[in-house]
C-alpha positions in Angstrom: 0.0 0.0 0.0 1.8 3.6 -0.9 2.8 6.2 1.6 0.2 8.3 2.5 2.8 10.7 3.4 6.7 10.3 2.0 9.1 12.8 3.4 12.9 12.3 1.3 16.1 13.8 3.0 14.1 17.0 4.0 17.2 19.7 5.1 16.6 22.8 6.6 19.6 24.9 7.0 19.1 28.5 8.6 21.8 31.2 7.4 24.4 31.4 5.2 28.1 32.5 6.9 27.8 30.7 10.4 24.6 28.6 9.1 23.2 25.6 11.0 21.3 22.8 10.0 18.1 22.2 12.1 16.8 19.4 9.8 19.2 17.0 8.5 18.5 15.3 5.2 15.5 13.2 6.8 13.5 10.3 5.1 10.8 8.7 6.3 7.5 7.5 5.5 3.7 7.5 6.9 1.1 5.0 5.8 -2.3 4.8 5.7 -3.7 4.5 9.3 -0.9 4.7 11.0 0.3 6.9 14.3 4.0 7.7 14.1 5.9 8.9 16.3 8.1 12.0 15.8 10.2 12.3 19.3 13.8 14.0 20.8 14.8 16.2 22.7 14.4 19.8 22.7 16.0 21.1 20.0 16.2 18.2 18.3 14.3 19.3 15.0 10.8 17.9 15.7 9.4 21.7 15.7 10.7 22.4 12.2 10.2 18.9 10.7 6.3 19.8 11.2 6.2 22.9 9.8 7.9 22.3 6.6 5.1 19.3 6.4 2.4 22.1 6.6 4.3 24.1 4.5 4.5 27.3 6.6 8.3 27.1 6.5 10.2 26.3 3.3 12.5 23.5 3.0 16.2 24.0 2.1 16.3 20.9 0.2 14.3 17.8 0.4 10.9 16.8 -0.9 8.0 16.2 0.6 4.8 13.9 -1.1 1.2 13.5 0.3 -1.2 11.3 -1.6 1.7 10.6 -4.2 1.7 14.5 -4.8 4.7 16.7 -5.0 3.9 19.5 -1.9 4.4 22.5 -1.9 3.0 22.0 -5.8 -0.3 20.8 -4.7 -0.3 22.8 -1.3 -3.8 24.0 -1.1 -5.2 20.5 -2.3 -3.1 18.3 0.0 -3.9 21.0 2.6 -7.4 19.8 2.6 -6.8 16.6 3.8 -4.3 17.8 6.2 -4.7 19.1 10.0 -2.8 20.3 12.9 -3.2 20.9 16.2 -0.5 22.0 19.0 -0.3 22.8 22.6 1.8 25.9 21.8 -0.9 28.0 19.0 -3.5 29.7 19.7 -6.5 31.7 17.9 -7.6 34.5 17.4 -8.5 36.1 20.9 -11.2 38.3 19.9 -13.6 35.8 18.4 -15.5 33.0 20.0 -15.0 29.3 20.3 -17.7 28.7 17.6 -16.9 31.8 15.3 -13.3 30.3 15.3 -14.6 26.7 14.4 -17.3 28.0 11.9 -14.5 29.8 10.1 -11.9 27.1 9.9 -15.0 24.8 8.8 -15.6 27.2 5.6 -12.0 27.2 4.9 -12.3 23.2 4.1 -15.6 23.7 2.7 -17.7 22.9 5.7 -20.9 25.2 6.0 -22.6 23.3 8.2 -20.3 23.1 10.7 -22.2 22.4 13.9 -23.1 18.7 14.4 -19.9 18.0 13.3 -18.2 19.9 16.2 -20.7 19.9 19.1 -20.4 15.9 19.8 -16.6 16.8 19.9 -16.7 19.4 22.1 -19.0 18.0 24.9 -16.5 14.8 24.4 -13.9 17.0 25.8 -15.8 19.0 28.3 -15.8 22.3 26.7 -18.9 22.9 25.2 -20.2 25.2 27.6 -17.7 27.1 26.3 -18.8 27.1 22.5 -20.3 31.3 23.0 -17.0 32.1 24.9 -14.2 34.4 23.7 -10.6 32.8 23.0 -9.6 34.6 25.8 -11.2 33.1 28.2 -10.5 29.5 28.0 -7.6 28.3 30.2 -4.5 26.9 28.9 -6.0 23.1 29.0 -9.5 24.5 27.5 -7.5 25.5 24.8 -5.4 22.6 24.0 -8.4 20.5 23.6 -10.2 22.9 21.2 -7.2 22.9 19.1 -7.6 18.8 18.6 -11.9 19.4 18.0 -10.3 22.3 15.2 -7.6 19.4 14.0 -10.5 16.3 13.8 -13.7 18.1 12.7 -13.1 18.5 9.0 -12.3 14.7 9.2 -9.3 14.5 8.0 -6.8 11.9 6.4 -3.8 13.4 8.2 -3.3 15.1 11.4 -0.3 16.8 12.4 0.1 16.3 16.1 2.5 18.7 18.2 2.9 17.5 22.2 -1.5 17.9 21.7 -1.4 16.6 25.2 1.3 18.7 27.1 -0.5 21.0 29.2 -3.9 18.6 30.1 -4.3 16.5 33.3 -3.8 12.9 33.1 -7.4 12.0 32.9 -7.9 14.4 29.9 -4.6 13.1 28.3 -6.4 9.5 28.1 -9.4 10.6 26.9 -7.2 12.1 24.4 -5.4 9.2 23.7 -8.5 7.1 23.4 -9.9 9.4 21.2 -7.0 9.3 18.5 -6.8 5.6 18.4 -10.7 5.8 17.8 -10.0 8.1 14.8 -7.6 5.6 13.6 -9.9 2.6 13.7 -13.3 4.2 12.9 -11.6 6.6 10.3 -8.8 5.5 9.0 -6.9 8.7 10.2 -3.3 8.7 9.3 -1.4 10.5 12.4 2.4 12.1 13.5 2.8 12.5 16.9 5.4 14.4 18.8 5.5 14.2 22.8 7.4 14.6 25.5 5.3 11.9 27.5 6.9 8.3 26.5 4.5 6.5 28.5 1.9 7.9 26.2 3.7 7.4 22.8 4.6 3.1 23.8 0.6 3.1 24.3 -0.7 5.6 21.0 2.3 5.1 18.5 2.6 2.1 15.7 6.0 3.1 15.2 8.8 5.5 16.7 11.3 7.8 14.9 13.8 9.6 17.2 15.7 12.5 16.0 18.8 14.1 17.9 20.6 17.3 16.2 18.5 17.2 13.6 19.2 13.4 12.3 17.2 10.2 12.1 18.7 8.0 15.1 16.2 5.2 15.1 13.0 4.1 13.4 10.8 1.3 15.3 8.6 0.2 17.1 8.1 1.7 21.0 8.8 -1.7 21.9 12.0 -2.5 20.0 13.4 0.7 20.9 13.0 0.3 24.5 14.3 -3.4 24.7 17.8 -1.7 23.2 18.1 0.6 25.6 18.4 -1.4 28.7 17.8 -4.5 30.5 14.7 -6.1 32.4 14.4 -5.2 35.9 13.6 -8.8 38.5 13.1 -7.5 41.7 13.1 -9.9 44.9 12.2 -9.9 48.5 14.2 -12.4 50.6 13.2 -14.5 52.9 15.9 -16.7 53.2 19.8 -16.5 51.3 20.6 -13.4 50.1 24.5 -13.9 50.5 23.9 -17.0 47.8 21.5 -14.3 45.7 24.7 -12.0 45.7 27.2 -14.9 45.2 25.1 -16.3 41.7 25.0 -13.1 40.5 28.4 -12.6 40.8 29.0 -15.4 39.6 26.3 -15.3 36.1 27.5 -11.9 36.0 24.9 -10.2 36.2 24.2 -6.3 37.6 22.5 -6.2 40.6 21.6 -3.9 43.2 20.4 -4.6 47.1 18.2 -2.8 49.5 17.8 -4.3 53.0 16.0 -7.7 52.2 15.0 -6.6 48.3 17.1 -7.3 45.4 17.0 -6.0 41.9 18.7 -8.3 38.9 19.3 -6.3 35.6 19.0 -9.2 32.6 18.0 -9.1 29.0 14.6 -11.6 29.1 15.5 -14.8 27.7 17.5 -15.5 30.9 15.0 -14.8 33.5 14.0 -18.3 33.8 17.0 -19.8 34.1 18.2 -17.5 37.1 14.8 -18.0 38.6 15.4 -21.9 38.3 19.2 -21.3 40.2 17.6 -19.4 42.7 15.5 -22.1 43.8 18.0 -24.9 43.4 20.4 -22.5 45.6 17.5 -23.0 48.2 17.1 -18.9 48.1 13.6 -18.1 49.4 11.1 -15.5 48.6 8.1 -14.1 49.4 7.3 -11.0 46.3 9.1 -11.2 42.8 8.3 -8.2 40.5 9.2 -7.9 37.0 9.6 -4.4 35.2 10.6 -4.4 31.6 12.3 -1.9 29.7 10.5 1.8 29.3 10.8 4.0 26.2 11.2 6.7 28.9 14.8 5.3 29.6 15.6 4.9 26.1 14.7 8.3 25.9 17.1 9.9 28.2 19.6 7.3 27.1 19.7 8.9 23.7 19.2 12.6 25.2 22.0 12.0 27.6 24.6 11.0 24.9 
């Protein structure tokens, strides 16, 4: 099935004399349906990656395809396909929530724009708000609009920039249940950049990490996490703790001890062979807890380095 989106060694380079290069000849693909990932650190190119995809900053070099069409060529008819939302726009103060939404509506053709966005805003507690002025929605009130203006034209892309950074945890999960609903019920193709990894190993098909501007690594919140580090096998002892130390030493394998609890770092596959030591060793037990890998580690792994 083609690329809904195809993005081929995209370069942004801002100056001339002392330039720098924010966006480093980056590839990558979208397909239909999908939720991608775009993470890094700060400063990592995320930012600018988006906006050359909505075309309201120019690429240096690169190219950039939606719907197997060259963009910015076919900007204005890609455009209507395409959406975005952020935690860090805004609209204009002066009008109300549904004067905002009734205008963006008519820009993609949409007259009749009201039973399209009232179910979505009383999904996300705000339409008692609908009459309201910009300005008077809080910083969370606003972040949530932004995602009813990003889904009501029903679109086949949605740009997605850290939607869910200033919303409390339950509204972040409603959130996040609501774009995987888009996915299955719509089809919706979607890149996602956030800050919370937690919330990207549970929304995002696949990963892309960029640092300085490159392409580090491209898979699957799973896979990525599994490199980073190593399974965590915490025990509390009853009984031999001096022969828990010994066979790690022995296997060696990292481990660290807190009074009568001990945590084994190991990569999976020999889990069950330790556990089956431990209990020929006679070692006793009375809580085993296993924590596997988290994206968040790989995360500051790769922002640390």
């Amino acid at each position: 099935m083609p690329a809904i989106l195809n993005v081929c060694q995209l370069t942004k380079i801002y100056g001339h004399k002392d330039s720098f290069t924010a966006v480093d000849a980056i590839s990558f693909k979208l397909q239909p349906g999908e939720i991608l990932g775009l993470l890094g650190p700060n400063g990592s190119g995320k930012t600018t990656t988006i906006q050359m995809l909505l075309g309201t900053l120019s690429a240096t070099s690169g190219s950039i395809c939606y719907f197997g069409k060259e963009f910015p060529k076919y900007r204005s008819e890609v455009l209507q396909w395409v959406t975005f939302a952020s935690t860090y726009t805004s609209l204009p103060y002066i009008l109300t929530v549904a004067e905002n939404l009734r205008c963006f509506g008519l820009y993609y053709g949409i007259s009749d724009y009201e039973p399209l966005v009232d179910p979505l805003l009383e999904r996300f507690g705000i339409l008692d708000k609908k009459h309201s002025p910009i300005a008077a929605l809080s910083a969370g009130q606003m972040t949530r609009l932004m995602i009813v203006k990003a889904f009501f034209t029903r679109p086949k892309v949605v740009l997605l920039d850290e939607p869910t950074a200033s919303l409390d945890p339950d509204i972040s999960s409603e959130v996040v249940k609501f774009l995987l609903e888009q996915r299955e019920l719509n089809g919706v193709s979607i890149l996602f950049t956030s800050h919370k990894m937690e919330e990207v190993a549970q929304l995002c098909d696949r990963a892309i990490f960029l640092k300085n501007g490159k392409i580090i690594a491209n898979d699957t919140p799973e896979n990525l996490a599994k490199s980073s580090s190593l399974f965590q096998l915490r025990l509390t002892i009853l009984d031999g703790m001096k022969r828990a130390i010994a066979l790690a030493d022995q296997k060696n394998i990292a481990y660290q001890v807190d009074h009568r609890v001990i945590t084994f770092a190991l990569d999976e596959p020999h889990i069950p062979s330790l556990l089956n030591q431990i209990m020929q060793a006679g070692i006793t037990y009375t809580n085993i807890q296993l924590q596997e890998p988290s994206l968040e580690e790989y995360f500051l792994k790769i922002a640390e380095t």
